[in-house]
N, C-alpha and C positions, 0 to 999 in steps of 0.2 A: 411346376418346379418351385421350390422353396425361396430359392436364391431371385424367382421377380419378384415373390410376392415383398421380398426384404428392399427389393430395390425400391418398387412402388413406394413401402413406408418410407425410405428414408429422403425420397423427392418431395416429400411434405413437410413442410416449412411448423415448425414450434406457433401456438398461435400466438404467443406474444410477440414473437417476429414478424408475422402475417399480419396482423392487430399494428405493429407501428410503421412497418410500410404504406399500410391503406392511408394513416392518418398521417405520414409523411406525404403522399400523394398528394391526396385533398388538401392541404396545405401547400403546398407548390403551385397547384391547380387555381386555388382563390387569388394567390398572389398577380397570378398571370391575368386576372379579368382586369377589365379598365375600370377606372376609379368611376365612369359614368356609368355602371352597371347598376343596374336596380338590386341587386344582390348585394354586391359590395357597402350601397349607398344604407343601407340596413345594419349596419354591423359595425360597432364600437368601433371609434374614432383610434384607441390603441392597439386597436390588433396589428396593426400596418408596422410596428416599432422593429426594431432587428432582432430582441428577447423573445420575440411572440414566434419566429418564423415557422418553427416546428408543429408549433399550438394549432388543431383547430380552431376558425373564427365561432365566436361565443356570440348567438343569438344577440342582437339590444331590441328591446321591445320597446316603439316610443309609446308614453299614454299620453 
């Protein structure tokens, strides 16, 4: 029938919507690690600020 295949499409999300929930997630997700995580301990000292919450954290590479 016509009318699932139309349901089907329209259960799927725009990917710019799908694209900023993922990176809404993962940002949620880093906030929740403790600050002693080896992960966290890697990544610019500003990402932590309340401007940044949305932001994925941005690599800091020390040399």
């Amino acid at each position: 029938m016509p009318t699932k295949v139309l349901k089907v499409d329209m259960a799927v999300l725009p990917l710019e919507i799908m694209l900023d929930m993922v990176v809404r997630s993962y940002a949620n997700r880093m906030h929740r690690i403790k600050e002693t995580n080896l992960i966290i301990e890697r990544l610019s000292e500003d990402w932590r600020q309340e401007d940044h919450m949305t932001n994925p954290p941005h690599y800091h590479q020390e040399n």
